[in-house]
C-alpha positions in Angstrom: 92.6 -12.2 -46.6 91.0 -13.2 -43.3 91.2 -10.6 -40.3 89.8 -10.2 -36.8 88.0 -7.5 -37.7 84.2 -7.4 -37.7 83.5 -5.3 -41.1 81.2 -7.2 -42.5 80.5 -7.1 -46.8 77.1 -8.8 -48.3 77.3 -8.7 -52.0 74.6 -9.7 -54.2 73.5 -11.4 -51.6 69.8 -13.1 -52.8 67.6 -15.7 -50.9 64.6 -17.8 -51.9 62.0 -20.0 -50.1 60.8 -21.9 -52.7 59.4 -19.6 -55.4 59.3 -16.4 -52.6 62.0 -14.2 -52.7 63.1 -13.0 -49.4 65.8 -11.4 -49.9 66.4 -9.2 -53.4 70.1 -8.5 -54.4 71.6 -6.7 -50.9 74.8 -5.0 -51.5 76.1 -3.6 -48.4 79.3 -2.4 -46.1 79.5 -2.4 -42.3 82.3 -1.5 -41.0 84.3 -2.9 -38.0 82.6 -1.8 -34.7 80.1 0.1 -35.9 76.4 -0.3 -34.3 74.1 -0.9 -37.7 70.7 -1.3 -37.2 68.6 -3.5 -39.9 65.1 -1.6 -40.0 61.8 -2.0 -41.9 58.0 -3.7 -40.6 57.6 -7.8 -40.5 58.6 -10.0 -43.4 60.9 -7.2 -45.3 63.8 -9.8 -45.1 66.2 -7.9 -42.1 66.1 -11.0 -39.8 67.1 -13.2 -42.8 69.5 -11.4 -43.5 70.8 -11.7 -39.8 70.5 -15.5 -40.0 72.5 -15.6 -43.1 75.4 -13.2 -41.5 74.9 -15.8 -38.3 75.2 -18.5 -40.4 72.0 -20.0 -39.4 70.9 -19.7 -42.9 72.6 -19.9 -46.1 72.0 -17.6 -49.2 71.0 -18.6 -52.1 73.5 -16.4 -54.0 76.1 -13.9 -53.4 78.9 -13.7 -50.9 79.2 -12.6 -47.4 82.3 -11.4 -45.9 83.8 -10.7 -42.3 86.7 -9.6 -41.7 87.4 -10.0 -45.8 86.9 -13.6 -45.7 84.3 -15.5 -47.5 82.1 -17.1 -44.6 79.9 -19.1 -46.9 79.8 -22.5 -45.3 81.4 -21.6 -41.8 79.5 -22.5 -38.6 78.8 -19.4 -35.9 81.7 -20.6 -34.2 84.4 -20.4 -36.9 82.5 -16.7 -38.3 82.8 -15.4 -34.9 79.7 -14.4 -34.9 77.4 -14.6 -31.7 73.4 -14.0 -31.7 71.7 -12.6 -29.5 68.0 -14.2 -29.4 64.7 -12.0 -28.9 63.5 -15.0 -26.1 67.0 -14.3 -24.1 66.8 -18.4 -24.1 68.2 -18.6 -20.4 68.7 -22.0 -18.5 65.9 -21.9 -16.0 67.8 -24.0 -13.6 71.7 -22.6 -14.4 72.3 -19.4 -12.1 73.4 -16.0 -13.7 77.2 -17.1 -13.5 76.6 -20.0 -15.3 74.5 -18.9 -18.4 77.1 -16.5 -19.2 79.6 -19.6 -18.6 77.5 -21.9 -20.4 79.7 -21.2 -23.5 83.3 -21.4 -22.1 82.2 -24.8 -20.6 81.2 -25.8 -24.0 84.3 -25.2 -25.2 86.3 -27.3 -22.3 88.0 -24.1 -20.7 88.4 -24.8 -17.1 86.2 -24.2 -14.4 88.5 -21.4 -12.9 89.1 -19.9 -16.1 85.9 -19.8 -16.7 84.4 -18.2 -13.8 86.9 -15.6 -13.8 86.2 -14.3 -17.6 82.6 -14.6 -16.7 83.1 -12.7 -13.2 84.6 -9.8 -15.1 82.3 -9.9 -18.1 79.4 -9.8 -15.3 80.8 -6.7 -14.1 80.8 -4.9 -17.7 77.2 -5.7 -17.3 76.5 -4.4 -13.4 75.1 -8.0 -12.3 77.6 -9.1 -10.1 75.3 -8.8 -7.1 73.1 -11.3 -9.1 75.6 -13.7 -10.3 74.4 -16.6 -7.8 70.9 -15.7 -9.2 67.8 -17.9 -11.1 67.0 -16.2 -14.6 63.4 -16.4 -12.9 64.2 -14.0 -10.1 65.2 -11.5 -12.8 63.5 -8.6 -14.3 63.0 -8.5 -18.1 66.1 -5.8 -18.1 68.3 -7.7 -15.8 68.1 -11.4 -18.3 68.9 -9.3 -21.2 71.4 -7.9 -19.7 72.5 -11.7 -19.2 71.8 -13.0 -21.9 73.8 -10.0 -23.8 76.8 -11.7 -21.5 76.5 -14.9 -22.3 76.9 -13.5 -26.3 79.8 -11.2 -25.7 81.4 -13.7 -23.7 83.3 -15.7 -26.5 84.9 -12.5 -27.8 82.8 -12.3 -31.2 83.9 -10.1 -33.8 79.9 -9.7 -34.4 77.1 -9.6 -32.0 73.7 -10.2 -33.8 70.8 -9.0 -31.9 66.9 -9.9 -33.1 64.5 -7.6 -31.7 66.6 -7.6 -28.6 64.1 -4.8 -26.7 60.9 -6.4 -28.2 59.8 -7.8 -24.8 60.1 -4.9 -22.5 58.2 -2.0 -21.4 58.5 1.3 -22.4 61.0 2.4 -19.9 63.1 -0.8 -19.8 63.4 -0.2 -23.6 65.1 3.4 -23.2 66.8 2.0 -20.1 68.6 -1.0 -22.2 69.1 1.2 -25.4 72.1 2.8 -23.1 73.0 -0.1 -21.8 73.2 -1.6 -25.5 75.2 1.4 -26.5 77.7 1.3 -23.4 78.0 -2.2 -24.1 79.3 -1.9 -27.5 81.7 0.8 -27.6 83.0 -1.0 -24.2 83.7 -3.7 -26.5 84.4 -2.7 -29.6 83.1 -5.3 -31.8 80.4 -4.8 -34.8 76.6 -5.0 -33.5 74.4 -6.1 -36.2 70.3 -5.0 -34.4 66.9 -6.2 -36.4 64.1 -3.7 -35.3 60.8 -2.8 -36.9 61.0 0.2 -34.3 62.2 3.6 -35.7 63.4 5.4 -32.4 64.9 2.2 -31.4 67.5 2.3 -34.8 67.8 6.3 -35.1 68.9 6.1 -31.1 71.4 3.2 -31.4 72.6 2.7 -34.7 75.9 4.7 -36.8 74.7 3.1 -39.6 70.5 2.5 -40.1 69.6 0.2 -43.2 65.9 0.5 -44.1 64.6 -2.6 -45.6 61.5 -3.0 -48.1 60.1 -6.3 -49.6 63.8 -7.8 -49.4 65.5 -4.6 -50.4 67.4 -2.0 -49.2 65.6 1.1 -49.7 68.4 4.0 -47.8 71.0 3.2 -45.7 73.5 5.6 -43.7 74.1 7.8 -40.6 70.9 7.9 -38.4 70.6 11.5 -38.7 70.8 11.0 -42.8 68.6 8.6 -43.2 66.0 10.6 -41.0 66.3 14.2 -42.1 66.9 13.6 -45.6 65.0 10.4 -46.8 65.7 9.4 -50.4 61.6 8.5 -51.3 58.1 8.2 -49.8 58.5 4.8 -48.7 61.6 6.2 -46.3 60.1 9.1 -45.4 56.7 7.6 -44.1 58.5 4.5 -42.6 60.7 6.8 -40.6 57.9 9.0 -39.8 58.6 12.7 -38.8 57.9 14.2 -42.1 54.6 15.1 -43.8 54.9 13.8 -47.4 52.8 14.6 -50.6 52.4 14.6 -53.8 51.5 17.0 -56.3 52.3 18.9 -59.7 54.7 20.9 -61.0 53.1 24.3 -62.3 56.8 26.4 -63.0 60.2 25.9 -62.4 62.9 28.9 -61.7 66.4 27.8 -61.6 66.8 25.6 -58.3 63.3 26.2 -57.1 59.6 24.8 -58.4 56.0 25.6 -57.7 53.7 22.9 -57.0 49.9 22.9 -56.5 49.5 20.6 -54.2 47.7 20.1 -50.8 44.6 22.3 -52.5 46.9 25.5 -51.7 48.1 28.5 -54.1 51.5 26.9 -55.0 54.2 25.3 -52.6 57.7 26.5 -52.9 60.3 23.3 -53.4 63.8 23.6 -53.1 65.5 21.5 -56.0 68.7 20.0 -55.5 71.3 20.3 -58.3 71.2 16.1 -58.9 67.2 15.9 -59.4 65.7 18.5 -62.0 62.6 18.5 -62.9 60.5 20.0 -65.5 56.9 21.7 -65.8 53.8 19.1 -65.3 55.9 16.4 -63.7 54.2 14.8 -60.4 56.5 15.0 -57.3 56.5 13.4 -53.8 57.7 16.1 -51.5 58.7 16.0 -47.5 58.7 18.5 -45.0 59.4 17.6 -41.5 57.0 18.2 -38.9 58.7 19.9 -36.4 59.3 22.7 -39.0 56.0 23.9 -39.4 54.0 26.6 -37.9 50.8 27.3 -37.3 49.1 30.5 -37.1 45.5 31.5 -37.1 44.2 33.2 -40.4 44.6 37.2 -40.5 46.7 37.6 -37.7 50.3 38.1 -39.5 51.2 37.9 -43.3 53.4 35.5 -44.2 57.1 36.2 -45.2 58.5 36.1 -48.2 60.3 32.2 -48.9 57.3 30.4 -46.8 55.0 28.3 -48.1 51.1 28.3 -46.3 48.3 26.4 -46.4 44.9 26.3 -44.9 43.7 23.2 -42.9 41.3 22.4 -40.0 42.2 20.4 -36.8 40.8 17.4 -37.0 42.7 15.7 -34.0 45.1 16.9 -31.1 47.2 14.6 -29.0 49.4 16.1 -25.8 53.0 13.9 -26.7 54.3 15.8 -23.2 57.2 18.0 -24.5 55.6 18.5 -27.8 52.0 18.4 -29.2 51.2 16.5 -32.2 48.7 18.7 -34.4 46.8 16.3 -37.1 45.3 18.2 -39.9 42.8 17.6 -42.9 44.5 19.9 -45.7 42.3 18.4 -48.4 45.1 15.8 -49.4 44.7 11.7 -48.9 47.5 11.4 -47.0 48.1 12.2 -43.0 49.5 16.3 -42.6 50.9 16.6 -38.6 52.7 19.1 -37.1 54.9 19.1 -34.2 55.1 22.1 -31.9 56.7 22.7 -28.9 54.7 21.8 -25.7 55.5 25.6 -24.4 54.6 27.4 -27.6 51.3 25.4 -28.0 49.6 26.2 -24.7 50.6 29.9 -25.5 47.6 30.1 -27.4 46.1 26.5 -27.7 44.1 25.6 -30.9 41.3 23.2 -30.7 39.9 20.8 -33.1 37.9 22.3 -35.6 39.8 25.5 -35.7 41.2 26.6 -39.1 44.4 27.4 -39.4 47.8 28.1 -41.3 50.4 26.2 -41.4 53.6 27.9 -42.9 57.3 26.7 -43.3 60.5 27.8 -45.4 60.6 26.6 -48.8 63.9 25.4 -47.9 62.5 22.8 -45.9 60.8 21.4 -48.2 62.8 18.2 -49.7 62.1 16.7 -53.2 62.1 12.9 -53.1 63.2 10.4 -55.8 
């Protein structure tokens, strides 16, 4: 049965372009008003998928629901959807005011009507000063922020949003973030946001859906998906974890040794759902920020930490942290995060060698 609600339901949902498959089997819920962010680099399907929730584009099998109806078939209008484009796609020559009551006029709704829905929605956005204003004499933030009006403006149960922060600088794209965020719990509906951007999703979303090839690799709460990511692909995509692979020499209830990362044996903490046995080859994570470095000889390290020797090979100042980049004899990238304050304590430099310890219990088997 049809509701007003935005929870939105894609099952089995499969697309092709010819003999490409862009989109692989997507089963997914997104509840009404939550903020879910679609994430994963260029052509890994999320913007198709947006289309086909927009109804811009029309799967090749499955169903999509909103609200618990069917919406195969439906135009925007009668989905209640609205999309929010990466271009903004402003009327040069309509002011503020009337971009955001481009749609009412559509619709026939009359002019006072119009204006004052649009004055108020304005006003949820801070651009009534602005209303009597060209799109050109806006700033990048100030004609999303229209153009995010114009969307919400129609009362949609879903806002769709494609690389909505793409175009703007660094600081306009933290500034908007808030603004994105106010805006939606302010109204209430479901946001549906395409990215590529990892901070972007893990700031904004409740719900962050990592994409791959057409399929959905994790999806869940933003601190989920980050701190505990279910495979290597995850893991590296989301960055902020050091991830490795190497073989299992012993295993001691719900605990393994691995050599790996040409060290003695790293500790891995097994969780009761994945056991493993002796000789298998892992993939392991352990987040940056939970590793230390020391310099060799001047402490031993406490029972429960895992160690292992590398050299600097690169140091970059991040400002409140400093990201350490360190060749540990493995093929893949080892960085650590420390804090800006406890770095200059006793800088490294490159070349140094060094140790860089963490609790076993940090380190996370992936699937």
């Amino acid at each position: 049965m049809a509701t007003g609600k935005g929870d939105i339901e894609l099952a089995g949902v499969y697309k092709r372009f010819g003999d490409v498959v862009a989109i692989d089997g997507v089963n997914l819920k997104i509840p009404d008003g939550a903020y879910c962010c679609f994430l994963g680099p260029s052509g890994c399907g999320k913007t198709t998928i947006l289309r086909m929730i927009a109804g811009h584009e029309e799967p090749s099998g499955g169903e999509i629901l909103i609200g618990g109806e069917n919406v195969l078939g439906l135009a925007p209008a009668e989905r209640r959807t609205a999309m929010m484009f990466q271009s903004y796609a402003l009327f040069p020559h309509l002011t503020v005011r009337d971009n955001v009551a481009f749609a009412l006029r559509v619709r026939g709704q009359p002019k006072a009507a119009r204006y004052k829905a649009t004055d108020a929605m304005l006003e949820k956005v801070r651009l009534t000063q602005l209303a009597d204003r060209l799109p050109g004499h806006l700033s990048g933030g100030q004609q999303q922020r229209v153009a995010l009006a114009r969307a919400a403006i129609t009362e949609p149960r879903v806002l769709l949003l494609d690389e909505p922060l793409s175009a703007l600088d660094e600081q306009l794209r933290i500034q908007m973030r808030t603004e994105l965020r106010r805006m939606q719990r302010e109204l209430g509906i479901t946001f549906v946001h395409v990215t590529h951007t990892q901070l972007e999703a893990i700031a904004l979303a409740d719900l962050v859906v990592v994409m791959e090839n057409g399929k959905i690799k994790q999806a869940g709460p933003a601190r989920q998906v980050y701190a505990e990511p279910k495979d290597r692909y995850v893991a590296q995509f989301l960055g902020g974890q050091n991830v490795f692979s190497g073989k299992v020499e012993t295993v001691n209830g719900s605990s393994a040794v691995v050599h790996a990362l040409d060290s003695k044996g790293i500790i891995v903490t097994l969780p009761p759902a994945q056991p493993v046995t002796g000789g298998a080859r892992i993939d392991v994570a352990v987040p940056r920020d939970e590793i230390e470095l020391r310099r060799p000889g001047t402490a031993a390290v406490a029972a429960g930490w895992n160690q292992v020797s590398a050299r600097i090979r690169a140091i970059e100042y991040q400002g409140f942290f400093v990201k350490v980049m360190l060749d540990t004899g493995d093929e893949n990238e080892f960085v650590v995060y420390m804090g800006e304050r406890h770095f200059f304590k006793d800088a490294f430099d490159v070349g140094d060698v060094v140790l860089a310890t963490w609790q076993a219990a940090c380190s996370r088997l992936l699937a």
